[in-house]
N, C-alpha and C positions, 0 to 999 in steps of 0.2 A: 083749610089751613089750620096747623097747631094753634095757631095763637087766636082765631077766630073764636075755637073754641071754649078757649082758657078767658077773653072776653065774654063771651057768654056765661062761665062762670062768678068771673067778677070784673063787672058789668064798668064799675066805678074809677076803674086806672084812669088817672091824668097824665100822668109825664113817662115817657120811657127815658130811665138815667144814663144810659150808656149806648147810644145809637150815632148813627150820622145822618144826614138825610138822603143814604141809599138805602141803607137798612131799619129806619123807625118805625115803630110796630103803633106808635100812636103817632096824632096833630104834633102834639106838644114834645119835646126831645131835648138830651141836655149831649153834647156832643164833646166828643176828648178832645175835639182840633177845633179851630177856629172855624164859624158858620154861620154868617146873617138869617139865616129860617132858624136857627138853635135858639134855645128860651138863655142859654147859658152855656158854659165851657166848664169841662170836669163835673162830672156827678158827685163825686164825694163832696166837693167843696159847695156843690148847691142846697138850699134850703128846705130842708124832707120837713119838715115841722108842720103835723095836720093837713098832712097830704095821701093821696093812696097813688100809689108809685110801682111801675113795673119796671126790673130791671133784672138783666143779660148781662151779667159785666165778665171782662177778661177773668178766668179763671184762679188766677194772683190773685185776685181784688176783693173775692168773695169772702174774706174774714174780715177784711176792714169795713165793708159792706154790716155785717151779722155786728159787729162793735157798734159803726154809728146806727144802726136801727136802735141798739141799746140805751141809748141818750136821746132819742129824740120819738115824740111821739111822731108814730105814723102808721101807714098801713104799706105794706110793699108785698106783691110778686115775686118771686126771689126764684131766679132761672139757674140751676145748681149742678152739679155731679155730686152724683150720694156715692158720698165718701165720709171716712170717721171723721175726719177733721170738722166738717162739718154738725158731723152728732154730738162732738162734745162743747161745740157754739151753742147748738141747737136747744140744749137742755134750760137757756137762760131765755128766750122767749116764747106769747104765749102765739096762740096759733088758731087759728079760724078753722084748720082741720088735716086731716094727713095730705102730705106729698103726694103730689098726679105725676105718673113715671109718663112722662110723652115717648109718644113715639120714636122708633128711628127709623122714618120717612125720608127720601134720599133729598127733600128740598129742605127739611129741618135747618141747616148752616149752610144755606147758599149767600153768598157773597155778590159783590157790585159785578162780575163776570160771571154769568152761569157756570163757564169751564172749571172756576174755581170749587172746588167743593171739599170739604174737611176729610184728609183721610184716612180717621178716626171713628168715621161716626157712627160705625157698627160696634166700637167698643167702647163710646160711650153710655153712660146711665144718667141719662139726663131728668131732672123731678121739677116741677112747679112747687113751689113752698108758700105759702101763705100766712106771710108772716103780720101779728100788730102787736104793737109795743104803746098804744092808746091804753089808757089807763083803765075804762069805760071795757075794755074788751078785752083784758089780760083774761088769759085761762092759766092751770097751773099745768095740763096736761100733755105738755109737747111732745116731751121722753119718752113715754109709750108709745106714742102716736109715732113717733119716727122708728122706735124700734122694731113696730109691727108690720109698719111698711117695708120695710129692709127684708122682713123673716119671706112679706107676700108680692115684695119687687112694686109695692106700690100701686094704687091707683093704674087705672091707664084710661088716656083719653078716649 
């Protein structure tokens, strides 16, 4: 599985921000809708402060996402479509190292029904980001690093 892998990368994620408990990729989970197993309700509004965070959010979400990492120390995974919108977030934090382009594996966005399945997801460009905004681990060199992944389609698991 993609994400086993990306664990074995960085070993240290505690909470997945944007899950339910059909789809949490870790124990700990912060879920959009109401959930007695959920640590909390809405990701953006829970406490990233000195945490290392993995998080898949709705597609909308990912700038507000790249903003609060910018205020708040932390460490985060950040599950994306490499898009410019993105790169030009990207150039304000530092980063642990370039984007891993994962796969597109037909169980990649399987949903609570198997039958369900995205039907995008051959044209998707989906990247692992590795982002931290800890003071202790700022780099200055993002920019390149995303730009070069873009030229070589990134990493791949």
């Amino acid at each position: 599985e993609v994400f086993q892998e990306l664990l074995l990368r960085f070993p240290h994620m505690e909470i997945d921000l944007f899950a339910t408990r059909f789809n949490a990729k870790l124990p700990h989970f912060v879920s959009p809708v109401p959930d007695p197993l959920a640590l909390s309700m809405d990701g953006l509004s829970y406490e990233w402060l000195h945490r290392d965070l993995y998080a898949f959010p709705p597609f909308p979400l990912v700038t507000k996402v790249l903003q609060k990492v910018l205020t708040v120390e932390c460490d985060m995974t950040l599950i994306t479509l490499a898009v410019e919108s993105v790169l030009d977030y990207a150039v304000a934090f530092p980063s642990s190292g370039i984007p891993i382009c994962l796969p597109r594996r037909q169980g990649l966005l399987l949903q609570r029904d198997p039958a369900l399945r995205h039907p995008e997801l051959q044209a998707l460009s989906l990247h692992a980001c590795r982002l931290s905004s800890r003071s202790s681990r700022k780099k200055s060199s993002l920019l390149p690093s995303w730009i070069a992944s873009q030229a070589t389609e990134g990493q791949e698991l």
